[in-house]
Structure formats: C-alpha cells, structure tokens
C-alpha positions in Angstrom: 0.0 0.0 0.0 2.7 2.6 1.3 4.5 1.6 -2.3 1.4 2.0 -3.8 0.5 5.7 -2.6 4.5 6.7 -2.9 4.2 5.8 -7.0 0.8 7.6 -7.1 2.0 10.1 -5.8 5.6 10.9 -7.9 4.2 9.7 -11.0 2.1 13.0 -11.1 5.1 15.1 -9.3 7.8 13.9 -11.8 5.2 14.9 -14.9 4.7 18.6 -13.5 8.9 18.5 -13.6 9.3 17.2 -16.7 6.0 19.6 -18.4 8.2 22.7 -16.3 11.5 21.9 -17.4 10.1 21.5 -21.8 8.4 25.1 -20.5 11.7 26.6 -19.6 13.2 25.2 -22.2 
C-alpha cells in the first residue's frame, strides 16, 4: 500500500517536472 501511494503520488510530481523543465526550455 505505502508503495502504492508513494508511486501515485511521484508519478504526477515527476510529470509537473518534466512539463516545467520543456516550459523553460
């Protein structure tokens, strides 16, 4: 469950990263 709730929860996180970093870029 914990795993479960860490990967729901830094799948999104690392997307918003990703979709900043393209923006700055």
């Amino acid at each position: 469950l914990e795993d479960n709730m860490k990967q729901n929860f830094l799948e999104p996180l690392h997307h918003l990263q990703t979709k900043d970093l393209k923006d700055v870029m």
